[in-house]
Structures are given as C-alpha cells and as structure tokens.
C-alpha positions as CSV (number, residue, x, y, z in Angstrom):
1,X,84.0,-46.5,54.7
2,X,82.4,-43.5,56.0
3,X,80.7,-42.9,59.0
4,X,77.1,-43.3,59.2
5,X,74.5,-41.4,61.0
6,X,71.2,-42.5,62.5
7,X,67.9,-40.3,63.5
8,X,64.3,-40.9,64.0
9,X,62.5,-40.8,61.3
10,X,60.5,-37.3,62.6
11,X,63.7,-35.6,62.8
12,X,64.1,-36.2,58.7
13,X,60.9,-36.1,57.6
14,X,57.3,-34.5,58.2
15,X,55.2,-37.3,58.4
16,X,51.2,-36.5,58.3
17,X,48.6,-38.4,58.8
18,X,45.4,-39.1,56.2
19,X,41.8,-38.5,56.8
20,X,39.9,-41.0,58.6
21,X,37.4,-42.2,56.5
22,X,36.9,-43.2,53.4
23,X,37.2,-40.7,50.2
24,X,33.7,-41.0,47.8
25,X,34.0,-42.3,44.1
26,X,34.3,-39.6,41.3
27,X,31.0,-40.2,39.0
28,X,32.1,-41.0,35.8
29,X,33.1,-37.8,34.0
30,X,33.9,-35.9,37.1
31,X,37.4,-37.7,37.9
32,X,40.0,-35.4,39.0
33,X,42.9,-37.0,41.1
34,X,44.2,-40.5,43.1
35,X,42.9,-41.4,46.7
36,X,46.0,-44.3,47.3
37,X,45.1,-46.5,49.9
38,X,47.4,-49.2,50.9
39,X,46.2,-51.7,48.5
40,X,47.9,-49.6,46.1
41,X,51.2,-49.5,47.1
42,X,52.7,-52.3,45.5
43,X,56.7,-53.2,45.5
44,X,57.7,-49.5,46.5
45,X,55.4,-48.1,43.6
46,X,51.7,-46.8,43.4
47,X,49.9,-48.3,41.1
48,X,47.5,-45.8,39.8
49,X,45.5,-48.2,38.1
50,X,43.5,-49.5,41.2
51,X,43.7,-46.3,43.2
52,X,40.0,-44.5,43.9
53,X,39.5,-41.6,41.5
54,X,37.9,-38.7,43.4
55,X,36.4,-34.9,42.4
56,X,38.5,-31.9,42.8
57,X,36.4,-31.2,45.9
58,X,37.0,-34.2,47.1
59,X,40.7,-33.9,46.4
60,X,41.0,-30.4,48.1
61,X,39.0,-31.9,51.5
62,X,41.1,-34.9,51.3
63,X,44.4,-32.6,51.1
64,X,43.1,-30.2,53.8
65,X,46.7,-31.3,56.2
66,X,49.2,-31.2,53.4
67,X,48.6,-31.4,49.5
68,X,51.0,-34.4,48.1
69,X,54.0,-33.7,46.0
70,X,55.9,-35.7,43.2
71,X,58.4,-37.2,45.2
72,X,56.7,-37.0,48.6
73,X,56.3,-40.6,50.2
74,X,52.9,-42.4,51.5
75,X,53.7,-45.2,53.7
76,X,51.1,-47.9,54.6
77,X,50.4,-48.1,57.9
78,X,48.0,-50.8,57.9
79,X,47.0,-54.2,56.1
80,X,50.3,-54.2,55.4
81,X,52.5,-52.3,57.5
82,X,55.6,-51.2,56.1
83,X,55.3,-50.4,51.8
84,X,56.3,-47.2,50.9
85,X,56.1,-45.3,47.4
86,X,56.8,-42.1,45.9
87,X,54.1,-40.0,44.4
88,X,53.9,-39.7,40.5
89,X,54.2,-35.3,39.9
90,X,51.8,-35.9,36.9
91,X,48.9,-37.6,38.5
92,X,47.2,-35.3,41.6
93,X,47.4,-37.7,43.9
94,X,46.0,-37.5,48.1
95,X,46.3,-40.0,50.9
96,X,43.6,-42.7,51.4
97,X,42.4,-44.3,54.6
98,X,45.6,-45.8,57.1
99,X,48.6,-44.3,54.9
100,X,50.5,-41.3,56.0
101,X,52.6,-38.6,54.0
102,X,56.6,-38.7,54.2
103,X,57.7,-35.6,53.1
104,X,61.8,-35.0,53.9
105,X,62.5,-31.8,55.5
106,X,66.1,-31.5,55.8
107,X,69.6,-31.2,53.6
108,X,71.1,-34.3,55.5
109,X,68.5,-37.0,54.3
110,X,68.3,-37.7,50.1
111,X,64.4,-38.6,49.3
112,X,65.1,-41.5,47.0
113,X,67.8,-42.7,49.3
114,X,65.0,-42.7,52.4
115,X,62.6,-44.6,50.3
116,X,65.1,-47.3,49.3
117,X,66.0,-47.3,53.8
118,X,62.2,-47.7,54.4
119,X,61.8,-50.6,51.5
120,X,65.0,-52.0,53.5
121,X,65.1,-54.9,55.7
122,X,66.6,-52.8,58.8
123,X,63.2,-50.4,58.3
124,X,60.7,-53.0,57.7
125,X,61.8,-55.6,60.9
126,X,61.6,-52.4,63.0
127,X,58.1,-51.6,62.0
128,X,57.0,-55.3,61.9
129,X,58.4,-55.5,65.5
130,X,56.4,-52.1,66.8
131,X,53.4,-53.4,64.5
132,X,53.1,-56.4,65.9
133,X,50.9,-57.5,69.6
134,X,47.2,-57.0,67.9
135,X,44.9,-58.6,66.2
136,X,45.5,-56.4,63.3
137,X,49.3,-55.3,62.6
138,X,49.1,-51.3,62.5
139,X,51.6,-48.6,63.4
140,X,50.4,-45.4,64.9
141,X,51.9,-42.3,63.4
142,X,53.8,-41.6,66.3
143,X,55.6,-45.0,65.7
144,X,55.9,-44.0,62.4
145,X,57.8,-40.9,63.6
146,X,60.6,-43.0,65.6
147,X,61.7,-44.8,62.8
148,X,65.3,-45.2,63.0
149,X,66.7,-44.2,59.7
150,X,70.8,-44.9,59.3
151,X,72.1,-42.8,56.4
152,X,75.7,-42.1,54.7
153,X,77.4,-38.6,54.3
154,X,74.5,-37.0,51.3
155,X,77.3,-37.8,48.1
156,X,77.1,-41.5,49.1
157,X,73.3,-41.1,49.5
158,X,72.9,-39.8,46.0
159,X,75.3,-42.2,44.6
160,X,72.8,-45.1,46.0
161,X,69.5,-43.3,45.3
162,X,70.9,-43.5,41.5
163,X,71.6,-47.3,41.7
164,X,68.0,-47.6,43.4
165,X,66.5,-45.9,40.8
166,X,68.3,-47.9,37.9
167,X,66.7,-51.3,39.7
168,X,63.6,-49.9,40.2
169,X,63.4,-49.2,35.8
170,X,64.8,-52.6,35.4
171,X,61.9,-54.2,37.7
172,X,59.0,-52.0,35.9
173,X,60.7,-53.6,32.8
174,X,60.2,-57.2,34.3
175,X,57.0,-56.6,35.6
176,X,55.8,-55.3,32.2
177,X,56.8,-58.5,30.6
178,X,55.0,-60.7,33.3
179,X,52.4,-59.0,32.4
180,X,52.2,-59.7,28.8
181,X,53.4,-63.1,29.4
182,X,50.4,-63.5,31.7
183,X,47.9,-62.2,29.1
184,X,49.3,-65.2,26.8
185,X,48.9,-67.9,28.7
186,X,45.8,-66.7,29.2
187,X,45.0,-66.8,26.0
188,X,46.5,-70.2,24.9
189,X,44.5,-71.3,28.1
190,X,41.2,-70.1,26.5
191,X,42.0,-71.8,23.0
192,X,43.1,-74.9,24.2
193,X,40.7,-77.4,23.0
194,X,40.9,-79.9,26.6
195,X,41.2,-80.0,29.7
196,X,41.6,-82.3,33.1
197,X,40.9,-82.5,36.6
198,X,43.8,-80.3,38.6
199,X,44.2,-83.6,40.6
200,X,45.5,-85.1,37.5
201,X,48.8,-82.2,37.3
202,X,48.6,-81.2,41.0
203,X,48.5,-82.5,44.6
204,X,47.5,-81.0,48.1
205,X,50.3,-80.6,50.1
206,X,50.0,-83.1,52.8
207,X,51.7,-81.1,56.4
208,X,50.3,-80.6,60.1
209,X,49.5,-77.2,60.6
210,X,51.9,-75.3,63.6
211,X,52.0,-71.9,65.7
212,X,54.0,-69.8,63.8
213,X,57.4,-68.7,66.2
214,X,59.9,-66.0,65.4
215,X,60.3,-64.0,62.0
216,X,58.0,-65.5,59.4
217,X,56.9,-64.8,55.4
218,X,53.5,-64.8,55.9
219,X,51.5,-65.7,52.8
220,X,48.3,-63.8,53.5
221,X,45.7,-62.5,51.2
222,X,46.1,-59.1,52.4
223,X,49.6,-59.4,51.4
224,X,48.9,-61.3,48.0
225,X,46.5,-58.2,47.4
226,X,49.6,-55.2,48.3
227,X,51.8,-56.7,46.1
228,X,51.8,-60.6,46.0
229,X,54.9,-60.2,48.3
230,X,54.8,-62.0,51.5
231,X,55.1,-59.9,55.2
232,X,57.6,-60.4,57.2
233,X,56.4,-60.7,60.7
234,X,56.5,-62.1,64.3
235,X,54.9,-65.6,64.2
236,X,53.2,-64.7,67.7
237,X,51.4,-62.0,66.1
238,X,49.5,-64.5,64.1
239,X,46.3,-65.7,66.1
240,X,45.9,-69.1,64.4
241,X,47.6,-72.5,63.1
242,X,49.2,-72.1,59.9
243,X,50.7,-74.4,57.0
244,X,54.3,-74.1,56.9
245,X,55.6,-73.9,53.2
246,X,59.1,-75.6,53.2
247,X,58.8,-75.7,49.2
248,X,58.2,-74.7,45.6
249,X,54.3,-74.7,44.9
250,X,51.5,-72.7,44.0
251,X,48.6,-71.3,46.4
252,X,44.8,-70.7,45.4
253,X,42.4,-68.8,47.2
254,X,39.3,-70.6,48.2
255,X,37.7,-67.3,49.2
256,X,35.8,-65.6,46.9
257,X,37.1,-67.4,43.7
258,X,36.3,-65.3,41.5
259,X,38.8,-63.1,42.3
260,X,42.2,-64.5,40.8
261,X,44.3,-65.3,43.6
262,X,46.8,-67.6,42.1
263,X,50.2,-67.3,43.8
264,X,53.3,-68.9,42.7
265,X,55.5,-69.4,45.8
266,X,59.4,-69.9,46.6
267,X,59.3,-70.0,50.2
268,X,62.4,-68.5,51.9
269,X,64.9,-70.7,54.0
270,X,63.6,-70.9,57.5
C-alpha cells in the first residue's frame, strides 16, 4: 500500500470566509445567482432548490473575498458543522451566512478526493471534537484551517475521486426515486377514502430520558433540516436530557407542525 501523507487543511486549500450577514432576496424577476447557506448543503450536495436567489449586485457584494468556482467547496461551519459540497459551474453561486469557501491550491491534493476526506468519518469526528464545548457547535475558520487531511500519492487520489463520483450518481438516482415514491404515497394518502387515530397503528415510545456521554447520532431538527442525517457529536455538548433511540421508529416534530418533519429512523449500534 502506498504511503500516505497528512497536512492541515490551510496548507491544501484556501479557505475564505463568507460575509456576515445575511444576503437580501432577489424580487421576483430580478434573480441572478445562489446565496447557499448551510441549510442547503445536504448529503455532500447543494441543493439549489432552497438556496436564496439574490441580484447581480447582490452577487458581486457577496463575492467581494473570492467569487465561487464549479468545483470550489463551501463547508458549513455552523448548525451543522461539518457538510461539505461542490459548487454547480452552471448556477452563479456565492457563500451565505456561517459557510466558508474551500478552494484547493496545490498539485498534491485532488478536489473530489478532498471532498469525499471532508464527508469522511476521520474529517467529520475532528471537527465535531473542535466544534464541540458551546452552546451552539461552530468552528471558527481558523479551525477550519487545521484540518488534518490524510491523502494517497495523486494517481490513487484520482482513482478514488472516480469511485466517489460513481456513488455520488448512484445516490442522486436513489434519492430521485424517494422522491417520486414520496409524491405517491402522498397521493394514495389524499385518495384514501378513511382514516384512524395514529394511536390505533402507532405507540409512544415509552424510555427515561438520559445525559448523553461520548459519540452520539444526534437526531435534531437542525440536522433533520441539512439533510435528515443525524450529527455525530460529543454527548457533553448537548445541554439537556435526551431520549435514547435503541430502535426502528419514526420521529414527528411537534414544533411548528406544519412544517413536515417526519423522520424515519434506524438508530446506529451504540
């Protein structure tokens, strides 16, 4: 096997912070790019769907420290720390509020190789570790700079940027067909001629809540929101009693239920 190397992540990479405060809504007609907050970056992709469209004045203050380039990186680092995506070259695109640019600066390090090492369980313990000690998990961007990245001679990084890649179309596939499977049974739902009390199908699960201790999925909103993806943290870092989930079953948001926050959940082993 060969040898592998390790840097920070500043040594590989400009990394460059956004502007802080929050970019203004185009008016309708007057859209020109994508402000991408960290809501948006979802599974180690930007979805362009939910990001803020802003004006082209807007987009040139916004991109004042560095305008964003297909392929360039924007990492979250806030609410949650840690997801990572590549920017599309076809939609104009600039940073919005707590995300930073990645932009690879060197020969030795592949771009889609670093993505898939920041997506990466090594990557994302280190930042949940340095994250973790305030209310709110954040890294600064000087944290975001020491980064340890571990990387192969550049062949072998190409070699898995390209299997990376080939998951990544196979995932878009999947998540396509969730979403069309979604709108049906959405649509038998709204045909179906009765109904019953959920009490009838479902239970409350009946557990004492605990202190969360050690590494933990934590089911949050936050993290339903980025991605329906739980973050792994430090159960210390959590400032309240939780529910531990030791099994299958499905979560619903009792805050603002309008919003659909239904979360089907296979709870790792603890």
């Amino acid at each position: 096997m060969s040898e592998w190397a390790e840097a920070p992540l500043g040594d590989l990479a400009d990394v460059v912070d956004c502007e802080h405060k929050t970019a203004p809504e185009a008016p309708i007609g007057q859209e020109y790019a994508y402000s991408v907050g960290t809501p948006d970056l979802i599974d180690g992709r930007i979805n362009y769907a939910t990001a803020k469209r802003v004006t082209h004045d807007t987009f040139e203050s916004w991109s004042r420290r560095a305008v964003l380039r297909g392929g360039d990186l924007v990492l979250a680092r806030e609410a949650p720390v840690g997801q990572v995506a590549q920017v599309n070259p076809q939609m104009p695109t600039c940073l919005g509020q707590r995300t930073v640019l990645v932009r690879v600066k060197t020969a030795q390090i592949n771009n889609g190789f670093l993505h898939g090492y920041l997506l990466g369980r090594d990557a994302q313990q280190w930042m949940a570790d340095r994250s973790a000690g305030s209310t709110v998990a954040h890294l600064n961007v000087a944290d975001v700079r020491e980064v340890p990245v571990r990387f192969p001679p550049l062949p072998e990084q190409r070699r898995i940027a390209a299997v990376l890649g080939s998951l990544d179309d196979l995932i878009e596939t999947d998540r396509t067909q969730v979403a069309i499977l979604e709108d049906l049974a959405r649509s038998v739902a709204a045909t179906s001629r009765g109904a019953v009390p959920l009490s009838v199908i479902a239970a409350a699960m009946e557990s004492s809540q605990t202190r969360p201790a050690g590494p933990v999925e934590h089911y949050s909103l936050p993290a339903f929101d980025a991605g329906a993806m739980p973050e792994l943290v430090d159960g210390e870092t959590i400032q309240s009693s939780k529910l531990p989930l030791d099994r299958p079953c499905v979560l619903v948001s009792r805050l603002n239920p309008h919003w659909e926050r239904c979360w089907m959940v296979y709870p790792g082993p603890n």
